[in-house]
C-alpha positions in Angstrom: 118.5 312.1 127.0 120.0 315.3 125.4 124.2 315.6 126.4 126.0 318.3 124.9 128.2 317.8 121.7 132.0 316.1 122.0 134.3 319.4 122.3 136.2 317.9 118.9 133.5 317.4 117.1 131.6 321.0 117.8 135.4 322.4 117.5 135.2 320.6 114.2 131.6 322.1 113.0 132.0 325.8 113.9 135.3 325.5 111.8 133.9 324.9 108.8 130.6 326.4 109.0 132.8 329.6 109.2 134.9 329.1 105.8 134.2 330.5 103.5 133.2 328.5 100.4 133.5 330.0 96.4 130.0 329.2 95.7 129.9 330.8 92.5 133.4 329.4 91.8 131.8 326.0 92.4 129.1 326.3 89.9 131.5 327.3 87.0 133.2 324.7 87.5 130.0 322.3 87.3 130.5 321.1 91.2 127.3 322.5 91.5 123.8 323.2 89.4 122.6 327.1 90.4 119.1 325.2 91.9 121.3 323.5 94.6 123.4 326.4 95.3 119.6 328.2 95.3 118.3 325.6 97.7 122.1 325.5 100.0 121.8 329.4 100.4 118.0 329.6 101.3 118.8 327.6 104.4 122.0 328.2 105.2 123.1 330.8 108.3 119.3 331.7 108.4 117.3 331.3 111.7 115.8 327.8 112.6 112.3 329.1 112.1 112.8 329.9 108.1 114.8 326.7 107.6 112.2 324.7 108.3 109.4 327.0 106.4 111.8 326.9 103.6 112.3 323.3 103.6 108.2 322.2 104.1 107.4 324.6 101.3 110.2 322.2 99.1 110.6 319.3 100.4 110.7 317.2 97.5 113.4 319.8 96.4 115.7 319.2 99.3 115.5 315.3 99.4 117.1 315.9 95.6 119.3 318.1 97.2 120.8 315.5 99.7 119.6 311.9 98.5 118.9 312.6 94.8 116.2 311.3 92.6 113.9 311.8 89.5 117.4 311.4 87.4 118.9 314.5 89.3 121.8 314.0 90.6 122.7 315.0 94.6 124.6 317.6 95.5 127.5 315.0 97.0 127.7 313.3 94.1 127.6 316.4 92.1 130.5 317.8 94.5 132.5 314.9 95.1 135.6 316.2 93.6 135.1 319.9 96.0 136.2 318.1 99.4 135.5 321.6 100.9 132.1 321.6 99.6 131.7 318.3 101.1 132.3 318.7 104.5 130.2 321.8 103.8 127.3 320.5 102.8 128.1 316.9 105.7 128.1 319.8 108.4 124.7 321.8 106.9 122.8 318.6 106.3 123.9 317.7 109.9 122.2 321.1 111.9 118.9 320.6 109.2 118.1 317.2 110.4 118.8 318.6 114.3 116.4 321.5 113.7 114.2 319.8 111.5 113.3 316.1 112.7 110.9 315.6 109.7 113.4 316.2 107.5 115.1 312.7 108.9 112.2 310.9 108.3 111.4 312.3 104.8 114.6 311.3 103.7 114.4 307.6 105.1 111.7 307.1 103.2 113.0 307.5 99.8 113.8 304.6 97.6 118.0 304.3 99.3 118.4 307.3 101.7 122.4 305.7 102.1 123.6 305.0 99.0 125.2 308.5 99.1 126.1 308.2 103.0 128.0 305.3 103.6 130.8 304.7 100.7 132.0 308.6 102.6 132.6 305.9 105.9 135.3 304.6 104.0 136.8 307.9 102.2 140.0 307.6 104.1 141.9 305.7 107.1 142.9 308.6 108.1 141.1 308.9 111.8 142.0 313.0 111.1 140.2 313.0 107.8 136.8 314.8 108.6 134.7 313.3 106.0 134.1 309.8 107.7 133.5 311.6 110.7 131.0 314.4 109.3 129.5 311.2 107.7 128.9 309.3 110.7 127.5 312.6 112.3 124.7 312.7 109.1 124.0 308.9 109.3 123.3 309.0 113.1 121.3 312.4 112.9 119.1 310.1 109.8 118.8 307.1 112.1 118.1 308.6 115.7 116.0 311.3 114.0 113.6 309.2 112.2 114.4 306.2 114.8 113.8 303.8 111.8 113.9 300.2 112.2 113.4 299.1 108.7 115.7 296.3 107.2 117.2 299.1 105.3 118.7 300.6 108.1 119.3 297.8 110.4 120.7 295.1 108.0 122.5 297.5 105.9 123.4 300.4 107.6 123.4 300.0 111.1 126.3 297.4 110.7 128.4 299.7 108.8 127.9 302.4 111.2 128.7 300.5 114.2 132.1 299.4 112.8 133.1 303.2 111.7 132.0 304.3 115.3 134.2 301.1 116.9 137.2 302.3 115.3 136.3 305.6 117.2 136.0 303.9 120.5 139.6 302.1 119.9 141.7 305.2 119.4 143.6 306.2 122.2 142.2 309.9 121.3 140.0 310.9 123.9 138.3 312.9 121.5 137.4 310.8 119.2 136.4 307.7 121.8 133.6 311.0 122.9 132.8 311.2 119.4 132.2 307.3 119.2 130.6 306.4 122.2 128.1 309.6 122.2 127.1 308.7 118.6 126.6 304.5 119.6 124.2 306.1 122.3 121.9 308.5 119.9 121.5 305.2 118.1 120.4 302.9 120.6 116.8 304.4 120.4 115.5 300.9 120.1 115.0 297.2 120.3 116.2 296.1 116.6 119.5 298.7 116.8 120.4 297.2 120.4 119.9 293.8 119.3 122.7 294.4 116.5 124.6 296.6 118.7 125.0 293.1 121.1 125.7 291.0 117.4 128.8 293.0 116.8 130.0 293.1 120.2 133.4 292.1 119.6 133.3 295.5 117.5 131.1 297.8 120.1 130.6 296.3 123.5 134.7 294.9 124.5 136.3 298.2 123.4 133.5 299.8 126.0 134.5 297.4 128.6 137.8 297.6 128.0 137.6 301.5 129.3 135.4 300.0 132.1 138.6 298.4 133.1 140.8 300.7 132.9 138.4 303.3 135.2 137.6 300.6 137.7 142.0 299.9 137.6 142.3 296.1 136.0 143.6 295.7 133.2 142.5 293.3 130.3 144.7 291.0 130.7 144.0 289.6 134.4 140.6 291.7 134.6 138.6 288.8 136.8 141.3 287.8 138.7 142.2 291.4 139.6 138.4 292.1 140.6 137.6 288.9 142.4 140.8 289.1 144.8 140.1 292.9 145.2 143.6 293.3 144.0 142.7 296.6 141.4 145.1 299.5 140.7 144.6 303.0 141.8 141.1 304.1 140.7 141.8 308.0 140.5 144.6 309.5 138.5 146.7 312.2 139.2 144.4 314.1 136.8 141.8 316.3 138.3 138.1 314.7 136.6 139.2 311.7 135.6 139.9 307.9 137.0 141.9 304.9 136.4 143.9 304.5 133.3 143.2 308.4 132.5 139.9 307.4 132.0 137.7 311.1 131.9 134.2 311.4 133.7 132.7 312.6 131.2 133.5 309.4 128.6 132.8 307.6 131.8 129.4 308.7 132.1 128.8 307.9 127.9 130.0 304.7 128.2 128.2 303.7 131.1 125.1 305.2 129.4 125.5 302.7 126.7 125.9 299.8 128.1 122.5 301.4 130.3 120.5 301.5 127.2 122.0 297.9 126.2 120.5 296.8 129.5 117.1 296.9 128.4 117.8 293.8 126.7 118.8 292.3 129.6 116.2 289.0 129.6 118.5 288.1 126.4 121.5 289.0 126.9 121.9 288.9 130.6 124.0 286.4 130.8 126.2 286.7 128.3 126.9 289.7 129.3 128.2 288.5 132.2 129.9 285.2 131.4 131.7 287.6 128.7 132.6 290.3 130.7 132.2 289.9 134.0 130.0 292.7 134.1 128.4 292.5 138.0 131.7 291.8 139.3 133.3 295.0 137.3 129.9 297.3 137.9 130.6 296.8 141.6 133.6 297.8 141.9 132.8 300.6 139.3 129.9 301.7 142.1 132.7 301.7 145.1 135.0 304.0 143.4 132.0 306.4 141.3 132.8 309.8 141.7 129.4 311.5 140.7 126.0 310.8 141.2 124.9 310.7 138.4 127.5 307.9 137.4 126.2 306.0 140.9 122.5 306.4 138.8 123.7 304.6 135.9 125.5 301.7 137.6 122.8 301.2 139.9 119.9 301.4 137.3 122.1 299.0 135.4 122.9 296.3 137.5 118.9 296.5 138.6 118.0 295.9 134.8 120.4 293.0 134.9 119.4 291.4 138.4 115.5 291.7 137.9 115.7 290.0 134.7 118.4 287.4 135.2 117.7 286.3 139.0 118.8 282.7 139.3 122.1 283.3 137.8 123.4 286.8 138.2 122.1 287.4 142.2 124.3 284.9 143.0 127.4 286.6 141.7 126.1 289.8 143.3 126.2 288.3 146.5 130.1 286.9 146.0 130.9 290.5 144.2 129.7 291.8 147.8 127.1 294.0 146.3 124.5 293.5 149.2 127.0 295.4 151.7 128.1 297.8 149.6 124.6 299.0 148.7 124.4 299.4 152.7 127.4 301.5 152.9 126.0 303.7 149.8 122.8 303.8 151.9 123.9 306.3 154.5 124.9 308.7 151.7 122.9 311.9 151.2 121.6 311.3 147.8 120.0 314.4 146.0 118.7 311.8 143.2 115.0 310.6 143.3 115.3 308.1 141.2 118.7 306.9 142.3 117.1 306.0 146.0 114.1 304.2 144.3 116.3 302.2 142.1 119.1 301.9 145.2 116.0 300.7 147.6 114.6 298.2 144.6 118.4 296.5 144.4 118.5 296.3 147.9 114.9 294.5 148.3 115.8 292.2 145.9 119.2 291.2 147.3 117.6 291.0 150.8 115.0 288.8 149.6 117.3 286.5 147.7 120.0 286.6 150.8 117.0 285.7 153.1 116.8 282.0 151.8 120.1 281.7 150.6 121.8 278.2 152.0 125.4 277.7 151.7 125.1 275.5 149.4 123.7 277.9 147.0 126.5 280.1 147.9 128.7 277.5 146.9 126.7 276.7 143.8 126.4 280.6 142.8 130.4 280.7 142.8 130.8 277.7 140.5 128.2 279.7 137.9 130.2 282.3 138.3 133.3 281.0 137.1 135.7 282.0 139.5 136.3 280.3 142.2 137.9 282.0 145.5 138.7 281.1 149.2 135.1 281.4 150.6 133.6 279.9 153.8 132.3 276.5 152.3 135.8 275.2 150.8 137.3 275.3 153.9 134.4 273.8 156.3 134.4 270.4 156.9 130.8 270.6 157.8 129.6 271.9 154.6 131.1 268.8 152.9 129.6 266.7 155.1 126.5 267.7 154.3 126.5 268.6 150.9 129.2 266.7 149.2 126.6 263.9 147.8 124.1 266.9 146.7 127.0 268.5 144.8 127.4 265.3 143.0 123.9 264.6 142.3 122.2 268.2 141.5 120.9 268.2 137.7 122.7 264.9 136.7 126.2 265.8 137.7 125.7 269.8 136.1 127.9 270.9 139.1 131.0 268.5 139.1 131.0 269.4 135.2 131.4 273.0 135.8 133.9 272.3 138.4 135.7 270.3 135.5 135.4 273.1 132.8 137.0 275.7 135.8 139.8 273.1 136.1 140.7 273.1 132.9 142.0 276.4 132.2 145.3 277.6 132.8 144.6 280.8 135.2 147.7 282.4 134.2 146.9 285.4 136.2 145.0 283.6 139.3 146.4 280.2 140.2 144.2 280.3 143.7 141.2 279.0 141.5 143.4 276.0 140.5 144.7 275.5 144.0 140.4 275.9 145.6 139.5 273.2 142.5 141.8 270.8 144.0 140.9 271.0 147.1 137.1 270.9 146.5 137.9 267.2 144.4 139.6 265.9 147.0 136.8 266.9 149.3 134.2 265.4 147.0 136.7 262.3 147.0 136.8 261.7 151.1 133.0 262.3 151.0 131.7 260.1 148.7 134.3 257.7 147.6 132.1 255.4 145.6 131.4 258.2 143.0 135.1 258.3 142.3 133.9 256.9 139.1 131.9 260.2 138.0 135.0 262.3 139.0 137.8 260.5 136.5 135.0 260.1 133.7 135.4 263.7 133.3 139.6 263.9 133.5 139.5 265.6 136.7 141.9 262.9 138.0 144.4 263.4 135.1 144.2 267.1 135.7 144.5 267.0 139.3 148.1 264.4 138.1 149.2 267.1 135.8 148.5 270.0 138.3 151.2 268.4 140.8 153.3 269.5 138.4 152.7 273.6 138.6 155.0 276.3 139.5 152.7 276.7 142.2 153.1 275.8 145.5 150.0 275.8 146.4 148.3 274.3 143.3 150.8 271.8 144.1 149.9 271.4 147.4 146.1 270.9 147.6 146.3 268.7 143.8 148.8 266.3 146.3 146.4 266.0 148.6 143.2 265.3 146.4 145.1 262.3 144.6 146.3 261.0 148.5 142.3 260.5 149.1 142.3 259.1 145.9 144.6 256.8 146.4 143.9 256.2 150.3 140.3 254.9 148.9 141.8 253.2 146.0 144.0 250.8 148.4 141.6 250.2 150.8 138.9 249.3 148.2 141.2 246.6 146.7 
């Protein structure tokens, strides 16, 4: 999928393209042998046509040129003092392997097409310096263009690329985030990049999130508990083009490209993915507030990739997030987008087919998974307990009561409702089946239902009262 260059980054090319550079000067002064200023000029501001009949005809010649080789040295190392002829030669090498995709491939293939790439990654700390950027430009073009898997380039390269192009996605430059997040997309060409793409997520994937947020108008902080309560900022900005937080469509659209591609490793990472970062809950309300199709495409084909392939846990969530009745309401849009519909009409089939035999009991167990626990229909029913308190306790040795337990036992600064739902559901547990009372302290959710009568909260207080007055009720009468 071709998208047009980041403005900064083009802005950046065309400006030094058009400096002029004291070739001659440079040779003088040994920054340069005459056969690389030879080869430089023979391809340089000549059509695309004779750059790559020059380059066939000398191939050998011009992976000197760049990576070295046969005791020759390259022209960057040749030119390291010349940061002019540098940036030069970063920006030229940069439009040959774009015109010229063989070129990419000849190069990986010589003995350590790198060694001259990546120390430039680290030239300065200086996010203005152009070197590390021009670098990063080269290194992708030589990845993506020869889409090379080898350990050379996954184990050793990939990694150092990835955390150059993080630091890109963490500036608060908008430019620069472009630069980053266009550049982690050329490079997720295949299985082995998106596999370490997802091992350095704390690097590549929370940044990316992070402007998920601040589009869909959480922030980071209280994320979950902002989305599950519906309680999120203003989406759209005073700014015309742009969202929450400032948040552009057009770095919208990357990002949620990205984390598209990364899909496709959804039977792996599925889950993670969403115990991490909440990702059906935040994608939507992402697909509520999307501005453009083709952002409602991505979303869609996204959370389809993550549904199909994850269905016992994640359709579940979708239901709680309210997906099945928003994908109604998108439903009697006009939507120009083939594949859009077909992927909109998949999501829906699925959901309908899962909602179909859907119990409330797997309602209640989806929102446990989940993690987040909020005022829905079964808490409240004195039915549903009833009938299912005994299951709850039973189902895969206890698994559900222990998730209840691992809920209860963080703080939820920014959402004390969950604490305040917890306690009610033990207590419900407790007037239901009072001979498993046992099962319930074994895992401290007695002590933490003691300690919880101590919150700031009334209503944490409230409901973890009455949980220990059923405990207690049962413990007198059993004596």
């Amino acid at each position: 999928m071709l998208l047009d260059p980041p403005t900064y980054l083009a802005s950046l090319q065309s400006n030094i393209r058009q400096r002029p550079i004291p070739w001659d000067g440079a040779v003088r002064a040994g920054n340069l042998t005459e056969d690389q200023l030879a080869r430089i000029r023979a391809v340089d501001k000549v059509k695309r046509d004779v750059r790559k009949q020059t380059i066939d005809a000398d191939l050998d010649g011009y992976l000197i040129l760049f990576v070295g080789g046969q005791g020759q040295k390259s022209v960057l190392e040749s030119a390291h003092k010349r940061q002019d002829v540098v940036q030069y030669i970063l920006v030229l090498l940069s439009d040959l392997l774009a015109d010229i995709p063989a070129l990419a491939k000849a190069i990986i293939q010589t003995g350590d097409p790198y060694r001259h790439f990546l120390p430039l990654l680290a030239h300065s700390s200086n996010p203005e310096d152009p070197i590390p950027l021009l670098t990063s430009t080269v290194l992708v073009g030589l990845m993506a263009g020869s889409r090379d898997e080898s350990p050379a380039t996954v184990d050793k390269a990939l990694p150092v690329v990835f955390s150059y192009l993080s630091s890109l996605t963490k500036n608060p430059d908008a430019g620069l985030q472009d630069i980053g997040v266009q550049e982690y997309s050329s490079l997720l060409y295949g299985r082995a990049p998106r596999r370490q793409f997802w091992k350095q997520r704390s690097e590549t994937v929370t940044p990316l999130i992070e402007i998920l947020r601040a589009a869909a108008g959480v922030g980071n902080n209280d994320a979950s508990a902002s989305l599950w309560s519906g309680a999120t900022g203003s989406a759209r900005s005073g700014l015309e083009g742009s969202l929450g937080g400032g948040v552009g469509l057009q770095l919208l659209y990357r990002v949620l490209l990205v984390v598209w591609q990364l899909s496709f490793e959804a039977a792996d990472i599925g889950d993670d993915l969403n115990d991490e970062y909440d990702i059906v809950l935040l994608y939507t309300q992402l697909l509520r507030l999307s501005p453009k199709e083709k952002t409602t495409r991505l979303l869609v084909s996204t959370l389809l990739n993550l549904l199909v392939n994850n269905q016992s846990t994640l359709l579940p969530t979708a239901v709680l997030a309210r997906l099945p009745g928003l994908l109604q309401n998108l439903a009697t849009r006009q939507l120009a987008d083939p594949d859009l519909r077909e992927d909109m009409d998949r999501l829906r089939e699925l959901l309908d087919e899962y909602t179909k035999t859907k119990t409330t009991f797997d309602e209640y167990v989806g929102e446990l998974s989940s993690g987040h626990l909020r005022w829905s229909p079964p808490h409240r029913s004195a039915t549903f307990w009833t009938e299912n308190a005994r299951r709850i306790l039973d189902h895969d040795n206890g698994a559900l009561v222990r998730r209840l337990a691992e809920i209860m036992k963080k703080p939820w600064e920014s959402d004390k409702a969950v604490l305040a739902i917890a306690c009610n559901d033990v207590g419900c547990l407790v007037r239901e089946v009072p001979e498993k009372r046992g099962q319930l302290e074994r895992l401290g959710l007695k002590t933490r239902i003691m300690e919880l009568m101590g919150e700031a909260d009334e209503n944490v207080r409230w409901e973890s009262l009455r949980a220990l007055g059923g405990w207690l009720q049962y413990s007198f009468e059993s004596k």
